[in-house]
N, C-alpha and C positions, 0 to 999 in steps of 0.2 A: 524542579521540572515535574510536571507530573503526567501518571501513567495514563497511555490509554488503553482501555479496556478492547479487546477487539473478540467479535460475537460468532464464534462459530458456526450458532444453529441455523444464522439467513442464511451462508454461504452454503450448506448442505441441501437446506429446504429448496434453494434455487434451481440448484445443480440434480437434483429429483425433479424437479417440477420442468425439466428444458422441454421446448416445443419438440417434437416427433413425426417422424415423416414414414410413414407405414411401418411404426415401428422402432424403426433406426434412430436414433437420434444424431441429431447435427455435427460434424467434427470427432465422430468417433470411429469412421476409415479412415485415415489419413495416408495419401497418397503420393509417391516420392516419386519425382520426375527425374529417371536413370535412363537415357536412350541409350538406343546401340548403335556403337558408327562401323560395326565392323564392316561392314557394305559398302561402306562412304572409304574405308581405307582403302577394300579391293579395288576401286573403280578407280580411285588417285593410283594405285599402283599403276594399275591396268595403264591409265593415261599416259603414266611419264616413261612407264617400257613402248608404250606407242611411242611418243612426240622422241625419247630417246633412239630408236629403230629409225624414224624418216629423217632426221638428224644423221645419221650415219650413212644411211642410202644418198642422201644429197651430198654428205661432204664424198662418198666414193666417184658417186657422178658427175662431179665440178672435177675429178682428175682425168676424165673420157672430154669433155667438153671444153673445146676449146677458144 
């Protein structure tokens, strides 16, 4: 089987030479999509002590109505 030779110098010359956008180049912030739900959990809390509170108010009030 025989070897392939594989050519270092294109790959560098390349990676020098990448297009620039004032400067910056392309792919060199890379940017990680971490949101925060802590808001999103308050507000489900918040919800199910609501909807759990009118749930109680009504089963107290189904023992006055008759």
């Amino acid at each position: 089987m025989a070897k392939k030779n594989r050519s270092t110098s294109t790959t560098t010359s390349t990676a020098k030479s990448a297009p620039t956008f004032a400067g910056i180049q392309r792919g060199a912030v890379s940017v990680e999509f971490n949101p925060d739900y802590s808001i999103i959990k308050q507000e489900l809390k918040r919800v199910g002590i609501l909807a759990a509170s009118f749930f109680a108010i009504l089963i107290v009030l189904s023992f006055f109505i008759k």
